[in-house]
N, C-alpha and C positions, 0 to 999 in steps of 0.2 A: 504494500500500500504506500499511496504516496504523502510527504508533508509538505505543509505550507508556508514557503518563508515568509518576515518579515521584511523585507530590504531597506535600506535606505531610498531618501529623497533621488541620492545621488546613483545609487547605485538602480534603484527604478526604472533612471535615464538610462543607466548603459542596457539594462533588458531590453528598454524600447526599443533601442537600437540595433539589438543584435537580431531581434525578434523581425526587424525590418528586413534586414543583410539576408538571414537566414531563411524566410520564410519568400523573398523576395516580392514582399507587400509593400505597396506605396502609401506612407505614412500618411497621408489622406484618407484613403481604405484602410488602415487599422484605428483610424478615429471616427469615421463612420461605424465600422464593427463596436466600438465603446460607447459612443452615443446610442447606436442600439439596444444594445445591453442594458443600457439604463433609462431609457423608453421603457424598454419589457419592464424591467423593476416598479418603474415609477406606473404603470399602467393598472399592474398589480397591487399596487399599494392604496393608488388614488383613481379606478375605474371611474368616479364619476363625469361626466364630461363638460357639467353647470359652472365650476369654478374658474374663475379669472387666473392665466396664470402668466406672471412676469419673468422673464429668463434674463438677468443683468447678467450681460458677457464679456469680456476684459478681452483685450489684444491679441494673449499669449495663446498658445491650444489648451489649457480649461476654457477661455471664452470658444474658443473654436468647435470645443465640443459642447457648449450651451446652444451655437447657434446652428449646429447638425440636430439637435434634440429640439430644440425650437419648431424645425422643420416638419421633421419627424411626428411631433404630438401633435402639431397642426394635421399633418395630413389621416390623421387617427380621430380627427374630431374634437382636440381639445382648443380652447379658447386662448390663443397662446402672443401675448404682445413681449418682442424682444427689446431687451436695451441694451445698447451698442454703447459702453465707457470708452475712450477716446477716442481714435482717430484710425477711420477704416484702410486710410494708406499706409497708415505706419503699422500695422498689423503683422503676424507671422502668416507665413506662406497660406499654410491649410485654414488658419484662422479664415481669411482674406476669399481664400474658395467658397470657405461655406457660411461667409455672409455673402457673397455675391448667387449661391445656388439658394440661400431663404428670400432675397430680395425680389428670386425670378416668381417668386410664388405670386400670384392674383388678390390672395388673400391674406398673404405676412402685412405683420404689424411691425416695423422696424421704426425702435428712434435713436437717436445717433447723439451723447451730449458725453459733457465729460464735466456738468455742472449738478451738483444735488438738485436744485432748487427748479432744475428743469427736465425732472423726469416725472413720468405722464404718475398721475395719483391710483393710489394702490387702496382700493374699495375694503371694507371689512373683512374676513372670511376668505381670502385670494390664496393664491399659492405664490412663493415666491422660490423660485431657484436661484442659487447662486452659483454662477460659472466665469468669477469674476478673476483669483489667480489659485494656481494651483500649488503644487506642494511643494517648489523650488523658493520656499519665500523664505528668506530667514532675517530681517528686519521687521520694526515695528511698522504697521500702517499711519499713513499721514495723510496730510491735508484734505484736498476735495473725497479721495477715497476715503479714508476714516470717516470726514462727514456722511457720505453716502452710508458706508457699513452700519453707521449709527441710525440713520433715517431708516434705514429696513428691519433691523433690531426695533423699531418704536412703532412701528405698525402691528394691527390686530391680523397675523398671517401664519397660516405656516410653513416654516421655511426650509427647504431642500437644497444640499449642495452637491454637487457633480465632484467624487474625488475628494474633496477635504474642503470644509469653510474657510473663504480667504480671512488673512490676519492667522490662521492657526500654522505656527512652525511644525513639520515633522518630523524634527529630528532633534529638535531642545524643548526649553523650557519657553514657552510663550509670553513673548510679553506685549501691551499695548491692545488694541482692539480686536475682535473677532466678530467673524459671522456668526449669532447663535444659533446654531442648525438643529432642527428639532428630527431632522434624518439624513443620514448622507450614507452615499453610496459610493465605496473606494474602489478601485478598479483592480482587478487582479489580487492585492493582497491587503491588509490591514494595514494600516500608516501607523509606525510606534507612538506615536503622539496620543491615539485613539485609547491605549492601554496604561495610559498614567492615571493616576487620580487626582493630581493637579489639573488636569483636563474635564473635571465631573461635571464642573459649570457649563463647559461650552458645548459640548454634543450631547443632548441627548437619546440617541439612536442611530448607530451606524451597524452597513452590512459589507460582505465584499462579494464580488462576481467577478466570473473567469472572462478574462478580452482575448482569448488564446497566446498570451505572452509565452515564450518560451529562455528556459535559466539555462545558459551556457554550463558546461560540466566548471570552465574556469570562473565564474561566475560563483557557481554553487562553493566553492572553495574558499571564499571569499563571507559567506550570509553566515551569520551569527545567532541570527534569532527566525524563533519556529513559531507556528499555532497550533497548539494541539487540537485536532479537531477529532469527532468520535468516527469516523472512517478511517482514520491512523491510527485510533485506539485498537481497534477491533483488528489491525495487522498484528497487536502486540500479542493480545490471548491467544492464550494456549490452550489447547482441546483436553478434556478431564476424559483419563483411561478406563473404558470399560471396569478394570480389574485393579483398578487402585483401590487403597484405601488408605484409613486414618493416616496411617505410617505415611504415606508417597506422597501426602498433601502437607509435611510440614510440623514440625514443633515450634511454637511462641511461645518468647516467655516476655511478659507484660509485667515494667514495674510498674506500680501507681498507689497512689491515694494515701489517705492520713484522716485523722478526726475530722470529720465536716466535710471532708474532702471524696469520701466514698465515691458518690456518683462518677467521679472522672473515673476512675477504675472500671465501673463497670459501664461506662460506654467505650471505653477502649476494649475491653473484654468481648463484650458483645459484638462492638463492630468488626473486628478481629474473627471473631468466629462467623459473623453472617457471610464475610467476604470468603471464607474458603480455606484456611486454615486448618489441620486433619486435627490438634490437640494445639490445647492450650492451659498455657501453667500461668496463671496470675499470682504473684508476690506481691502480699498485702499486710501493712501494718495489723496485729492483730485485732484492732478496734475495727477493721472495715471487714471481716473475717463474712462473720452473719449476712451485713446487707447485700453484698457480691455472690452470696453462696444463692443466696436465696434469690435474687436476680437471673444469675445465670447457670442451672444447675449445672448447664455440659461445662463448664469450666472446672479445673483442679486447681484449685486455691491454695498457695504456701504461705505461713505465715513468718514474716519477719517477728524478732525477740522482742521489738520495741511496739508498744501495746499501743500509742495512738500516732505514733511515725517511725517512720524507718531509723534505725539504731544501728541493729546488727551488719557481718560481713556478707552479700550474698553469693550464691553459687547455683548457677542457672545449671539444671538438668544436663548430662550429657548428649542428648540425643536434639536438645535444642537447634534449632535452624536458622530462628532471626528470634533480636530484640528490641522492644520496646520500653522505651523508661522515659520520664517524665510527667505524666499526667496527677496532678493534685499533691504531687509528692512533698511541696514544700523546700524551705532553702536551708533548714537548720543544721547547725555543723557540722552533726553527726550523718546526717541523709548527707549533704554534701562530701562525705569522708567516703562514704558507698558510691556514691557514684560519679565519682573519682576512679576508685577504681574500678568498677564496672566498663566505665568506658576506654579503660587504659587495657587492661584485660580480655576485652572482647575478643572472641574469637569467631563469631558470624556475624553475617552482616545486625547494622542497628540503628534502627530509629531516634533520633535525643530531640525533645518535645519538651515543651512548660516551661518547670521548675528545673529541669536537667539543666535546659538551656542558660537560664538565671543563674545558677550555679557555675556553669562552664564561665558565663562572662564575668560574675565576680570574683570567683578565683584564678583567672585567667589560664584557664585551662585548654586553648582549643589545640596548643602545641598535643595534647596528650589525645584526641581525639582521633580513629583511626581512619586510617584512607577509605575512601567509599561509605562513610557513615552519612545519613540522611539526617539532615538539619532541617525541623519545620517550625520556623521562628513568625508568630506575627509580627507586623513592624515595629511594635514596641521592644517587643527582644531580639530583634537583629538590630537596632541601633546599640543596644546595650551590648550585644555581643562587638560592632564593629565600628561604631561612631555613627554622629549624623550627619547626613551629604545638604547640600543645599538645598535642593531640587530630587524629580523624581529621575530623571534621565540621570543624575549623579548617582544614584543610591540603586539603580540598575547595574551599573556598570561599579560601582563598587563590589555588591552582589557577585557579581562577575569572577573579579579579582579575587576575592577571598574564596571560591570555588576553588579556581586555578591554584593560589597559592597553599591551601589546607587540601587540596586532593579530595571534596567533598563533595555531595549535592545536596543544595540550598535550597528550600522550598519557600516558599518566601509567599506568606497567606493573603489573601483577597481578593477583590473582585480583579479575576485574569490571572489567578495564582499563579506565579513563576518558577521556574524549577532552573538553578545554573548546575552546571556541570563541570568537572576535574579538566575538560576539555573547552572550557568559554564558551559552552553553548548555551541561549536562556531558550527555555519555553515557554509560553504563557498559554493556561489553558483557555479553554472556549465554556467553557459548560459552568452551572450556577448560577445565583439570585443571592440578592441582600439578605436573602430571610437565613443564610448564614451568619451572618453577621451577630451572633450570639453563643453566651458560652455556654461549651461543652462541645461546640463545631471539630473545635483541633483535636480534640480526646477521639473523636471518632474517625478523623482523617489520623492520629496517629495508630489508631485500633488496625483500618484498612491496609493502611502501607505494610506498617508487619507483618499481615497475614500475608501478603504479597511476597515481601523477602520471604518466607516460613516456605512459601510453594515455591521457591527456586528460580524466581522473576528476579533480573538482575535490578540491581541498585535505581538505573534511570529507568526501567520497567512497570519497578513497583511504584516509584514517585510518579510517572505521568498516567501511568493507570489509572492509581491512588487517588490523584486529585482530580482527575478524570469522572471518575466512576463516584465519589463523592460529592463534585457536582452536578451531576445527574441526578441522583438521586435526591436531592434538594431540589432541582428542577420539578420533577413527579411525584414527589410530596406537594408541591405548594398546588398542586392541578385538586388538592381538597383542604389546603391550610391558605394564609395569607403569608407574604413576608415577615409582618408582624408576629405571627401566633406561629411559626414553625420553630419544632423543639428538635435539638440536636437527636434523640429517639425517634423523630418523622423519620429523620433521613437514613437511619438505622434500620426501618418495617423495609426502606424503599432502594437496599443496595440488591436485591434480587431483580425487580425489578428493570434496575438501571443497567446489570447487567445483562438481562435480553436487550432491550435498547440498543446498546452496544452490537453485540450479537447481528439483531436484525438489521442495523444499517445498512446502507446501500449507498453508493457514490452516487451525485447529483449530477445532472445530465451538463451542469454549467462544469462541473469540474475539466480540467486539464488532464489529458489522458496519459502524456508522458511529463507530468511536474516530479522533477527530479527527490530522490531520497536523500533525508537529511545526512550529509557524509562525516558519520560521526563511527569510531569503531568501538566504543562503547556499552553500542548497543543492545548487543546480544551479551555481552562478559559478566 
């Protein structure tokens, strides 16, 4: 199966290009195929044909592809007035075509200014597109455009942008004005810009569709960042053996919990076992002994010496396959003195979650952390573990570095959860809702991922599966909870679920048939 990069601004360009060379299409004709693209999109989205709709088009080919889509919706029955921002001579090439092929039309509405104050009025209830500049922008907006940008932000409209709202940079930190697009449609792949949350203000809804671009093999050598999407998930699973059992599927051994703290334990416990795990050994403060027992019977419960936190040394089962430690454990001296060495010790792969995490940063421990251990820190505890960046485009690429330089993978939690790699690769998944966005979330995505390592799924496997398959199943929960009202146990009933989903996917007719595999050897180890 194939993944989806993320490229750069710049690096976008060079696909355009090769895409031309190679395909020997005339850059005209791969901009008409894009404005198509996003005709169908937009057709589908907004079938009605009643609404006013204004397409402000800029010089460069974003405007070029407003004013192919212009054409286009017009000839489909939409009600469609263009506005042409500067100067039709000074335009790029194809721009230049295809305002002079909307201008031949009978019934194009073209105005041509490069003045706010004299673009035609935008009724209540309209649509507004923006196909004013595209994603090569990397300064702030100014004068008559900022005005403008601002005057279409302050209408009752709403607004659509081709590629990425102008004013939005794709490849830093934005500053200065934006289009506020309440939907935009990126061509070929997602713009990193779209996967910050510094960015939560300006887009609220973006998609992406296949333009048939094609990634040079030297190209692909070069991208850095992936989209996990659940067609790439479903290359990863592995088919479960007629004649397996308990044994072939794996031992976990799950540290967690403390006084008051129980519950984390047993959603790591459980979600551990729902995901596929053959046996599972939970080490539990003896105070959490009862409530976890009684919760999860299929679980074998060990108890640590210290009655309402971890005290004692531990010694995970021989037959053990992957672990988990972190969840509710607490930071106190002596827990911290266990896992310490637990994690110095480790001899299968392991999860470090929560409190582990808390611990590793305070006592500056990640020197002792082994290669290939999974780090799922919220961004609270990944700045504690590695300092705070200014920005989010910073704090990726820091992420980054401390993969590389600790030999580890970083899961890095929230909306588009990230996953870096020993090799500088980032992920960011696809799947999930806000109604994650409460505790006991990470206890069950660290429940998942273990049982993952536990079945022999390697290290970047069990991570992109893991958060994969745990945001699905927050997805198909909330189809009977709200954002609001979903409990980290919805999405516990809904990892069976989430794995048919998986399962049954099927590749969309828009996808790219030869988009190259991420070239990472990783993969399978």
């Amino acid at each position: 199966m194939k993944g989806f990069p993320i490229p750069s601004s710049k690096q976008t360009k060079s696909i355009d290009s090769d895409t031309i060379k190679q395909d020997y299409v005339a850059s005209v004709d791969l901009m008409e195929h894009a404005s198509k693209v996003f005709s169908n999109w937009f057709q589908k989205k907004i079938p009605v044909r009643e609404h006013s709709i204004f397409i402000f088009c800029g010089s460069g080919n974003n405007g070029g592809d407003g004013l192919a889509v212009s054409r286009i919706l017009l000839e489909n029955g939409y009600k469609v007035t263009a506005v042409f921002w500067g100067n039709p001579e000074k335009c790029s090439k194809d721009c230049r075509i295809n305002f002079d092929r909307l201008k031949s039309k009978d019934d194009a509405k073209v105005f041509v200014t490069d003045k706010t104050e004299n673009i035609p009025s935008i009724p209540e209830n309209s649509i507004v597109i923006d196909a004013l500049l595209g994603s090569g922008l990397d300064r702030p907006l100014e004068g008559e455009l900022e005005k403008l940008i601002l005057k279409l932000n302050s209408v009752n409209a709403t607004r659509v942008s081709i590629d990425i709202p102008t004013g939005l940079f794709s490849d830093k930190t934005t500053t200065g004005t934006t289009f506020a697009a309440d939907e935009v449609l990126s061509f070929e792949f997602p713009k990193p810009a779209f996967l910050m949350p510094e960015n939560a203000g300006k887009i609220s809804n973006w998609d992406f569709k296949s333009i048939g671009l094609r990634v040079s093999e030297e190209m692909a050598r070069q991208l850095k960042n992936y989209w996990l999407s659940t067609i790439y998930i479903k290359s990863l699973l592995k088919k479960t053996n007629r004649f397996s059992h308990k044994g072939t599927h794996g031992t976990a051994f799950i540290i967690a919990g403390q006084k008051g703290f129980c519950g984390a334990a047993v959603l790591a416990a459980k979600s551990c076992l729902r995901t596929g795990c053959g046996l599972l050994y939970a080490h539990l403060p003896e105070s959490c002994l009862d409530i976890v027992q009684n919760s999860i019977p299929e679980a074998i419960c060990t108890t640590n010496a210290g009655h309402e936190f971890l005290e004692s040394d531990i010694f995970p089962p021989e037959k053990t396959t992957a672990i988990g430690v972190g969840p509710g454990i607490g930071t106190r001296y002596s827990t911290a003195r266990i896992v310490k060495k637990i994690i110095k010790n480790a001899k299968v792969p392991i999860v470090i979650d929560a409190d582990a995490l808390n611990i590793i940063a305070s006592k500056n421990l990640m020197g002792s952390v082994p290669k290939n251990a999974i780090l799922t820190p919220h961004p609270g505890e990944f700045r504690r573990l590695f300092g705070k960046s200014a920005n989010d485009f910073e704090e990726l690429e820091l992420q980054r570095k401390k993969s590389v330089e600790h030999s580890v993978f970083i899961v890095f939690k929230g909306a588009f959860t990230r996953i870096s790699t020993p090799d500088g690769m980032v992920f960011f998944n696809s799947s999930g809702n806000p109604g994650l966005a409460k505790a006991g979330s990470g206890d069950v995505l660290t429940g998942i991922i273990t049982a993952l390592l536990a079945r022999s799924y390697s290290p970047f496997e069990a991570a992109a599966i893991g958060v994969h398959l745990h945001g699905l199943a927050a997805e198909l929960a909330i189809q009977h909870e709200s954002v609001e009202s979903l409990l980290a146990t919805d999405v516990i009933n809904h990892i069976g679920k989430a794995y048919k989903k998986i399962r049954s996917e099927k590749k969309a007719d828009e996808e790219v048939t030869d988009m190259i595999e991420p070239p990472i050897e990783f993969l399978q180890k």
